[in-house]
PDB file as gemmi writes it, atoms N, CA and C in Angstrom:
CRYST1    1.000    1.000    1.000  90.00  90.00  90.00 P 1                      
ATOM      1  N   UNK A   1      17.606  -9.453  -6.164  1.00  0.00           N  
ATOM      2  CA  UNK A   1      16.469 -10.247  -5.722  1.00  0.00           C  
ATOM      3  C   UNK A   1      15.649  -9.418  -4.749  1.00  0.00           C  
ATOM      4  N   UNK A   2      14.728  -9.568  -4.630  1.00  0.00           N  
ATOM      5  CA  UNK A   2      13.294  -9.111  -3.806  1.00  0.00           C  
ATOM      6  C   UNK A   2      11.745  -9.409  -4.307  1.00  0.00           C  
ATOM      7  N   UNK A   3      11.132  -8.382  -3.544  1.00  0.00           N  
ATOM      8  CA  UNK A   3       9.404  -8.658  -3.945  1.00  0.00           C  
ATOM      9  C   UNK A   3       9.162  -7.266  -4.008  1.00  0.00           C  
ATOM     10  N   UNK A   4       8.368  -7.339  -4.964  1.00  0.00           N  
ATOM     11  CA  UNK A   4       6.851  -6.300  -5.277  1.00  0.00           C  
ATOM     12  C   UNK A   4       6.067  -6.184  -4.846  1.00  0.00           C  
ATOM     13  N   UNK A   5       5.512  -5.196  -3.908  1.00  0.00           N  
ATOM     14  CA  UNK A   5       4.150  -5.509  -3.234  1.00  0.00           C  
ATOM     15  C   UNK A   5       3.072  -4.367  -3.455  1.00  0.00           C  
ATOM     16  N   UNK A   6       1.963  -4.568  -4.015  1.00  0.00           N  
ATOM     17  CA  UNK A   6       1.116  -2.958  -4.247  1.00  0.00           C  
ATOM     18  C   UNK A   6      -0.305  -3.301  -3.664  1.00  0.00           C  
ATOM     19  N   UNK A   7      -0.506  -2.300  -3.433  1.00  0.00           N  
ATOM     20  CA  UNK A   7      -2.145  -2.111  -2.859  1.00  0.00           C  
ATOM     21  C   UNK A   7      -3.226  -2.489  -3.331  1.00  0.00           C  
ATOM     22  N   UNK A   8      -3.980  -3.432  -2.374  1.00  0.00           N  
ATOM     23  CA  UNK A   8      -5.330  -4.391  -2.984  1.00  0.00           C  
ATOM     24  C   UNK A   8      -5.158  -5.716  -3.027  1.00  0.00           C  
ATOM     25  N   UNK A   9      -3.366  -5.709  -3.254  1.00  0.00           N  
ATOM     26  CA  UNK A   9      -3.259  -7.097  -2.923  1.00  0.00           C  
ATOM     27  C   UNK A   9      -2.687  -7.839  -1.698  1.00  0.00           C  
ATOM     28  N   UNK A  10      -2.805  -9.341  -1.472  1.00  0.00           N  
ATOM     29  CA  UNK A  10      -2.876  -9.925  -0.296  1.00  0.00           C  
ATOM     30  C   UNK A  10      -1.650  -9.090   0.622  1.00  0.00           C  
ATOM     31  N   UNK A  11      -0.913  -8.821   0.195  1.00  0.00           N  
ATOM     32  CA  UNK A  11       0.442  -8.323   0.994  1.00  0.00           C  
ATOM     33  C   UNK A  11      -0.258  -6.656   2.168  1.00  0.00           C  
ATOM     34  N   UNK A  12      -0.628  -5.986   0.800  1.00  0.00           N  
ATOM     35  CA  UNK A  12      -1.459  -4.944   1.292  1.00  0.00           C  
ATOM     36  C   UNK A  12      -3.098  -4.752   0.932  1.00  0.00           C  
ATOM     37  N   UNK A  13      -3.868  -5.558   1.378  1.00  0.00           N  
ATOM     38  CA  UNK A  13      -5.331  -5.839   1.390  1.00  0.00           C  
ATOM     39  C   UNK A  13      -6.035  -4.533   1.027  1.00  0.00           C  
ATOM     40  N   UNK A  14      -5.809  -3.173   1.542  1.00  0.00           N  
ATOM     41  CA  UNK A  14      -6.887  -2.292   1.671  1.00  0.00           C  
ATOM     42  C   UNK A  14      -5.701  -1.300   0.876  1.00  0.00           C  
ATOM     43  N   UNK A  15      -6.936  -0.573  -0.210  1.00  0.00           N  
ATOM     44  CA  UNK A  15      -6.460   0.344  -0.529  1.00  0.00           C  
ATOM     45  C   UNK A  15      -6.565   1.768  -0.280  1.00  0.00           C  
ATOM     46  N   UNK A  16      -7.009   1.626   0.768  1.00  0.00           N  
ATOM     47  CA  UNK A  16      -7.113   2.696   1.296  1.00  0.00           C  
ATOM     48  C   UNK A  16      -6.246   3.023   1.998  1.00  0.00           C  
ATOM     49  N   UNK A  17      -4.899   2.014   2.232  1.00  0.00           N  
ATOM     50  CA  UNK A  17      -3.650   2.724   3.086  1.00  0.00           C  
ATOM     51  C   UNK A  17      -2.981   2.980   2.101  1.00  0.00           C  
ATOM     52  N   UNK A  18      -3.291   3.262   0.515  1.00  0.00           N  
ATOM     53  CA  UNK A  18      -2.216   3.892  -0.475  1.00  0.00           C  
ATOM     54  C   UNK A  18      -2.325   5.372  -0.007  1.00  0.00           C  
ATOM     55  N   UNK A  19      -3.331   5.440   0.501  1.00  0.00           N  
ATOM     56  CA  UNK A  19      -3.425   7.268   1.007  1.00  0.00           C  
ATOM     57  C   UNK A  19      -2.304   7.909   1.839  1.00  0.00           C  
ATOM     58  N   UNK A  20      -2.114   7.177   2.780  1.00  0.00           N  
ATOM     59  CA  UNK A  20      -1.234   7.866   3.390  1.00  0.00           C  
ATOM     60  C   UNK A  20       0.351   7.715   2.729  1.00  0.00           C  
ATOM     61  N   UNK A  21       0.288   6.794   2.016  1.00  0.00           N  
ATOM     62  CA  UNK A  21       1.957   6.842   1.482  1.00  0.00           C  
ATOM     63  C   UNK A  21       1.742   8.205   0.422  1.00  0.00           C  
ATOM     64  N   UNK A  22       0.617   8.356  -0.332  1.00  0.00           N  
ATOM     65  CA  UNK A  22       0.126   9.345  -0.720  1.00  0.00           C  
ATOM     66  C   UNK A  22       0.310  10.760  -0.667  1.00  0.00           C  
ATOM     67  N   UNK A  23      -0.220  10.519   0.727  1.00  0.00           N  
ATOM     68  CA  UNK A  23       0.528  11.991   1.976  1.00  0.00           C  
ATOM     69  C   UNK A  23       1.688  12.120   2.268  1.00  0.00           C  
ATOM     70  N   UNK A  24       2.639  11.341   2.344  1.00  0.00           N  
ATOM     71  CA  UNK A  24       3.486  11.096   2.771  1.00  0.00           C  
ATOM     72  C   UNK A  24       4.793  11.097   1.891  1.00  0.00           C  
ATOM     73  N   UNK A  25       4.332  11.284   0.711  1.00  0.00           N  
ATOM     74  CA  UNK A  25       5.783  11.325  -0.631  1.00  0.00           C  
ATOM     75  C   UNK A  25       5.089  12.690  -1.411  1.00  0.00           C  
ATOM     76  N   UNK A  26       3.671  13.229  -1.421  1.00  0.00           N  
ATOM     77  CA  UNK A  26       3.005  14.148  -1.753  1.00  0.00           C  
ATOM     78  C   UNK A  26       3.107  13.594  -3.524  1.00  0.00           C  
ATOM     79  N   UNK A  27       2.492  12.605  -3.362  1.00  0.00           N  
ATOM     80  CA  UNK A  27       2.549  12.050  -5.114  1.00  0.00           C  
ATOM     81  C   UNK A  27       1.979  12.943  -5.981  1.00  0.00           C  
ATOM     82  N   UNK A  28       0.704  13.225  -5.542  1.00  0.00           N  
ATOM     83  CA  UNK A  28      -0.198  14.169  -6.507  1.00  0.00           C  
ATOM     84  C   UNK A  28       0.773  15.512  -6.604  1.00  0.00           C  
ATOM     85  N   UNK A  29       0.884  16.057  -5.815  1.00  0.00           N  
ATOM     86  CA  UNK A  29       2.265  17.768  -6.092  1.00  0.00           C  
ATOM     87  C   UNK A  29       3.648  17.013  -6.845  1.00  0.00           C  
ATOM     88  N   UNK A  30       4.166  15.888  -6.945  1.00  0.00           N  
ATOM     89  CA  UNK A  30       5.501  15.532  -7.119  1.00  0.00           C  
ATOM     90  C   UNK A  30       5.133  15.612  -8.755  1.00  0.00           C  
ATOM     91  N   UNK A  31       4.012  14.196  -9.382  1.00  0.00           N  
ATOM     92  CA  UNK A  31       3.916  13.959 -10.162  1.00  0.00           C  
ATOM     93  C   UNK A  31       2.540  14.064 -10.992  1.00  0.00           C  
ATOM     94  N   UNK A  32       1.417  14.488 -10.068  1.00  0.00           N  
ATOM     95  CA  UNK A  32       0.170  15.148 -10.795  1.00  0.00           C  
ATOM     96  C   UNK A  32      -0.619  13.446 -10.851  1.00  0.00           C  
ATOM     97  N   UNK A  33      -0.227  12.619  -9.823  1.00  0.00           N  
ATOM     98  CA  UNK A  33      -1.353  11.480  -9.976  1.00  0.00           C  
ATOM     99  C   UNK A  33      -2.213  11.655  -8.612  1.00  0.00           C  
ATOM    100  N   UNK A  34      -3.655  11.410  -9.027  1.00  0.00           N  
ATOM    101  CA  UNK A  34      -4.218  11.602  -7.631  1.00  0.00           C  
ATOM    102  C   UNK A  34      -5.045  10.337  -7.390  1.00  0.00           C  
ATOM    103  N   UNK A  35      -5.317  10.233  -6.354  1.00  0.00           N  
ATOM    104  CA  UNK A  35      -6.302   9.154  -5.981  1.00  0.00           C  
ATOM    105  C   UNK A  35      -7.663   9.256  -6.006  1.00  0.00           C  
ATOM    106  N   UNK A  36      -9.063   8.709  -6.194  1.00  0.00           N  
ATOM    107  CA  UNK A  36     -10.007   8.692  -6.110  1.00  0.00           C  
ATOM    108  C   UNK A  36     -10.361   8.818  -5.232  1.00  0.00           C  
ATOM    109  N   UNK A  37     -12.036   8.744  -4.812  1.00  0.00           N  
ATOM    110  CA  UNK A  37     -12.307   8.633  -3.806  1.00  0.00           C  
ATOM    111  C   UNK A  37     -12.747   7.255  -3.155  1.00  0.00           C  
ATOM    112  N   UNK A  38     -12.196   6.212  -4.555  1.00  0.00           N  
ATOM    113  CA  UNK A  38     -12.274   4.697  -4.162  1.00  0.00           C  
ATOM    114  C   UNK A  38     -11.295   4.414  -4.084  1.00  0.00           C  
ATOM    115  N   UNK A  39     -10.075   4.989  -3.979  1.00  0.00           N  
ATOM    116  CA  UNK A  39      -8.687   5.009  -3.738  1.00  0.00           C  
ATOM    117  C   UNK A  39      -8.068   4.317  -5.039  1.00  0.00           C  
ATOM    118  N   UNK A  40      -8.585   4.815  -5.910  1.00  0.00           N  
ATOM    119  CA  UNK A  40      -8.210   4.395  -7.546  1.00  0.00           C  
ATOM    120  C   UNK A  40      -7.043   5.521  -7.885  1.00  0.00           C  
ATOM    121  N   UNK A  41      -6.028   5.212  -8.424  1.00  0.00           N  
ATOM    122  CA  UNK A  41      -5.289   6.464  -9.087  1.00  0.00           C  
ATOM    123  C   UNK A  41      -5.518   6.827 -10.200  1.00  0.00           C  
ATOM    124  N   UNK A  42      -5.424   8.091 -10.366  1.00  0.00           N  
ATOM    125  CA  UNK A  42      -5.718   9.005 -11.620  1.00  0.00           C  
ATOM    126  C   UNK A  42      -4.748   9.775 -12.129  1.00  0.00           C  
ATOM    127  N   UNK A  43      -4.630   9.728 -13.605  1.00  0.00           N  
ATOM    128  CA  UNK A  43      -4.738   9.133 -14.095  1.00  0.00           C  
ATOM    129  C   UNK A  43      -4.993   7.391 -14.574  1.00  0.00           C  
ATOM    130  N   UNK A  44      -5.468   6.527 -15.071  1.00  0.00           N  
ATOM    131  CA  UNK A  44      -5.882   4.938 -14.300  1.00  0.00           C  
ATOM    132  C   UNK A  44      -4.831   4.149 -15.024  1.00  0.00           C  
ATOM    133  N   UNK A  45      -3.752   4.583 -15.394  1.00  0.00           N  
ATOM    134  CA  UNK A  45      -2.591   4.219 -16.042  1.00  0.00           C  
ATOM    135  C   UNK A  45      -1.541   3.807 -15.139  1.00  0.00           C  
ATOM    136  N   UNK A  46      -1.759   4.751 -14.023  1.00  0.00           N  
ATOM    137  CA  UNK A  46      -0.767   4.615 -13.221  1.00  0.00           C  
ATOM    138  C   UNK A  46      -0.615   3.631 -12.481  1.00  0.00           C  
ATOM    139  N   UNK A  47       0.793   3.299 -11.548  1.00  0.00           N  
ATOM    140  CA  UNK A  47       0.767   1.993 -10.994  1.00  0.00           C  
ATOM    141  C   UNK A  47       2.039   2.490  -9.556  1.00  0.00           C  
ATOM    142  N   UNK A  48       1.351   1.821  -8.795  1.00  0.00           N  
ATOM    143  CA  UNK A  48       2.453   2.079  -7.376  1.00  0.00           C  
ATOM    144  C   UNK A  48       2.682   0.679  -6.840  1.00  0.00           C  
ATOM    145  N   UNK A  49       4.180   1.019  -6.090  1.00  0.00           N  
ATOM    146  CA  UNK A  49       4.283  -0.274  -5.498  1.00  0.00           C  
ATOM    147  C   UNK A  49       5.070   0.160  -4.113  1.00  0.00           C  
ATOM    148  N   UNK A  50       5.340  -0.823  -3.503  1.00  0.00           N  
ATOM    149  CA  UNK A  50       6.596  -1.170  -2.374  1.00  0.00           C  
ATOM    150  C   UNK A  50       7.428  -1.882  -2.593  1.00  0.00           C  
ATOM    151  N   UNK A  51       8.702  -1.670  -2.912  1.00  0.00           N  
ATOM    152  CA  UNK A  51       9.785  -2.569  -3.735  1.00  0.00           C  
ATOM    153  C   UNK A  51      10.854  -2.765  -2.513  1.00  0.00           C  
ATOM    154  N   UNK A  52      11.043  -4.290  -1.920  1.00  0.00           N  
ATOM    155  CA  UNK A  52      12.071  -4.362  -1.343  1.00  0.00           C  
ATOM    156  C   UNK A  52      13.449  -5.116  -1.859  1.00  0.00           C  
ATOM    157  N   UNK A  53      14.025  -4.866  -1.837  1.00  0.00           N  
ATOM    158  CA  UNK A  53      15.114  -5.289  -2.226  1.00  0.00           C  
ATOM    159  C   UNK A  53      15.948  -5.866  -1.642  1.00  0.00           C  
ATOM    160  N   UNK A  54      16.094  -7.076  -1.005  1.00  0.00           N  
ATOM    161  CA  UNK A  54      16.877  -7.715  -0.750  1.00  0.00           C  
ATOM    162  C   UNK A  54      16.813  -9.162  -0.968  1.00  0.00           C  
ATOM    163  N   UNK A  55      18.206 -10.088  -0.458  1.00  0.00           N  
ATOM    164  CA  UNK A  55      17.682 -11.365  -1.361  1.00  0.00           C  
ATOM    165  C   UNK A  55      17.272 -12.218  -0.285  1.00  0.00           C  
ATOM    166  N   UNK A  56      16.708 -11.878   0.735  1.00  0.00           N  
ATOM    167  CA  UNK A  56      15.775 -12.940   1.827  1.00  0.00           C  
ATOM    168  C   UNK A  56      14.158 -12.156   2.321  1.00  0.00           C  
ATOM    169  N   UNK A  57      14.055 -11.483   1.078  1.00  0.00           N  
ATOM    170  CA  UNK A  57      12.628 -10.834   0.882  1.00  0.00           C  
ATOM    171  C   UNK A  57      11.782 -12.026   0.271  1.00  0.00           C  
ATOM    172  N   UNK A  58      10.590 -11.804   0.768  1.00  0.00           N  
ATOM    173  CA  UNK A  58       9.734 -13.000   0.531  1.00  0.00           C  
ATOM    174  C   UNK A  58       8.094 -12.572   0.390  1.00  0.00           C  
ATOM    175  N   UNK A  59       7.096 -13.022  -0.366  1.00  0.00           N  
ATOM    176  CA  UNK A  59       6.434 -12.544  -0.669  1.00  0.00           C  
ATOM    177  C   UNK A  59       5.642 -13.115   0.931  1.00  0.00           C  
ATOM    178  N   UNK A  60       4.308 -12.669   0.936  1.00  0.00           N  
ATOM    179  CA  UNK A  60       3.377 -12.770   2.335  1.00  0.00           C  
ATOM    180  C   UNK A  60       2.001 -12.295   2.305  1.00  0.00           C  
ATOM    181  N   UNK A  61       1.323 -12.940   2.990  1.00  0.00           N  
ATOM    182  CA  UNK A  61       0.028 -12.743   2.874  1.00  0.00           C  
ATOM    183  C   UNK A  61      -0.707 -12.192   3.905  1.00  0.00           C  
ATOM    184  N   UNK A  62      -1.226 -10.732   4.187  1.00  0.00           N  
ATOM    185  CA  UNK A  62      -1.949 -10.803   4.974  1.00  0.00           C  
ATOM    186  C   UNK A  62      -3.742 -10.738   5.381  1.00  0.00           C  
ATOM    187  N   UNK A  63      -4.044 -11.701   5.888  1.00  0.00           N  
ATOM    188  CA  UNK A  63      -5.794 -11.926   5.886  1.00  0.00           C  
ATOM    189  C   UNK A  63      -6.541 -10.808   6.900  1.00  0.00           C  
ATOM    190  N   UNK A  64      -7.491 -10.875   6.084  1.00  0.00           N  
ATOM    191  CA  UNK A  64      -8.466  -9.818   7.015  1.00  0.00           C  
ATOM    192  C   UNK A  64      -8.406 -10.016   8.307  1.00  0.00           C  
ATOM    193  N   UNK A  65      -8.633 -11.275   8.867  1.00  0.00           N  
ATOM    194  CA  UNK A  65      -8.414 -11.441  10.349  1.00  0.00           C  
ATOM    195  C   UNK A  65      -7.460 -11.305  11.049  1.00  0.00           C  
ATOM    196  N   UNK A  66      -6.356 -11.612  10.288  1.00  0.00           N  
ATOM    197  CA  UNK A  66      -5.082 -11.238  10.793  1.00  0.00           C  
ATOM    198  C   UNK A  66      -4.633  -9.295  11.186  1.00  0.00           C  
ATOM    199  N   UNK A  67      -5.240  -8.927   9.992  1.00  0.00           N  
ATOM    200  CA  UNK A  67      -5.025  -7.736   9.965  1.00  0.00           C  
ATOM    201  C   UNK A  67      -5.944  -6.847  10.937  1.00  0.00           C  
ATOM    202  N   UNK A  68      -7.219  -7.338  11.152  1.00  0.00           N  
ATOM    203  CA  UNK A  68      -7.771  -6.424  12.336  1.00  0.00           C  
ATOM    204  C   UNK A  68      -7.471  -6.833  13.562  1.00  0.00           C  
ATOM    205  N   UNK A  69      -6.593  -8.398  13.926  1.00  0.00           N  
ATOM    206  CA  UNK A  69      -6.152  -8.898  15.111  1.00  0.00           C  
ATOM    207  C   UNK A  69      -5.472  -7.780  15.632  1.00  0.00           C  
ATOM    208  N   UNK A  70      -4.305  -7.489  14.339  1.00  0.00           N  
ATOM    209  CA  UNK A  70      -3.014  -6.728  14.637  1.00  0.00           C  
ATOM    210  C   UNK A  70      -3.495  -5.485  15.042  1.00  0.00           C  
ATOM    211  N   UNK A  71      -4.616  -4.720  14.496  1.00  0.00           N  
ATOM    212  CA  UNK A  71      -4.931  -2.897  14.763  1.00  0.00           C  
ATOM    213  C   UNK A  71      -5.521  -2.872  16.006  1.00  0.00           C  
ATOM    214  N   UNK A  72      -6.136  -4.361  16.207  1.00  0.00           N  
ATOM    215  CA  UNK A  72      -6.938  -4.055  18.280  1.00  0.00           C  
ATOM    216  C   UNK A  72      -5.963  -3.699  18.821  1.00  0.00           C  
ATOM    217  N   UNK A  73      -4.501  -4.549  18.403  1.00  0.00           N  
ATOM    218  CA  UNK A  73      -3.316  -4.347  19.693  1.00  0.00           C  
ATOM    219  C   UNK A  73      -3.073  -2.801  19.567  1.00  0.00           C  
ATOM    220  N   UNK A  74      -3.250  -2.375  18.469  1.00  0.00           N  
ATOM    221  CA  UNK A  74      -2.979  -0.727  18.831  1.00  0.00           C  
ATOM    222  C   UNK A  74      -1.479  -0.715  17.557  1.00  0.00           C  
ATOM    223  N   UNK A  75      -1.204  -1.833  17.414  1.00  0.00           N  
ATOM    224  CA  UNK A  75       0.007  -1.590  16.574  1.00  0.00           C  
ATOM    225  C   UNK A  75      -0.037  -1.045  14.755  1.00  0.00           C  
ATOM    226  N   UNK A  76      -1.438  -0.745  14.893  1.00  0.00           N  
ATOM    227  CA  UNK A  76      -1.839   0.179  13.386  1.00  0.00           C  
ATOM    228  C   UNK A  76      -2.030   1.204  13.714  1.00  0.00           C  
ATOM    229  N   UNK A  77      -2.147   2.077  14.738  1.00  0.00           N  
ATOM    230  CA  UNK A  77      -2.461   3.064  14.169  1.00  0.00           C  
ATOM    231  C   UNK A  77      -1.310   4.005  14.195  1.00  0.00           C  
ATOM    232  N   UNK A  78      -1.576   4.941  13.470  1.00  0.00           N  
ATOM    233  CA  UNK A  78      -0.565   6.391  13.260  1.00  0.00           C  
ATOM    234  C   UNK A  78      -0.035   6.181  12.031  1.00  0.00           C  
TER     235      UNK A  78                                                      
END                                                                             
C-alpha cells in the first residue's frame, strides 16, 4: 500500500521542482530524458513520480496559498 505522487499535480503543483530532483538523480546522464524549458520531459513519453510506500501513506493536496505561506517561512528553500 501507498501513493503516487508526480509533478503538476495537487500533491506537487509546480513543475518546475521536477528540476531539481532532475539534478539531483542526474536523469538526463542516467537515462537520456531531459526536461524542457516548460519543464516538460523529453522524450514526451516519459513519466516520473514519487512513490511512497507505506500503508499509512495518504494522498494530499497542496494549494497555491498554502504553498507560498510555507516558502515566506523560509522552509522552501535549498
Amino acid at each position: 500500500r501507498g501513493v503516487r505522487v508526480s509533478f503538476g499535480y495537487p500533491a506537487c503543483p509546480r513543475l518546475e521542482d521536477q528540476e531539481k530532483l532532475f539534478r539531483a538523480l542526474d536523469v538526463e546522464g542516467a537515462i537520456g530524458v531531459r526536461l524542457t524549458e516548460g519543464y516538460m520531459m523529453d522524450p514526451e513519453a516519459s513519466v516520473s513520480a514519487l512513490v511512497f510506500h507505506h500503508p499509512e501513506s495518504r494522498y494530499f493536496v497542496i494549494a497555491p496559498g498554502d504553498l507560498e505561506a510555507f516558502e515566506r517561512r523560509g522552509a522552501g528553500s535549498g
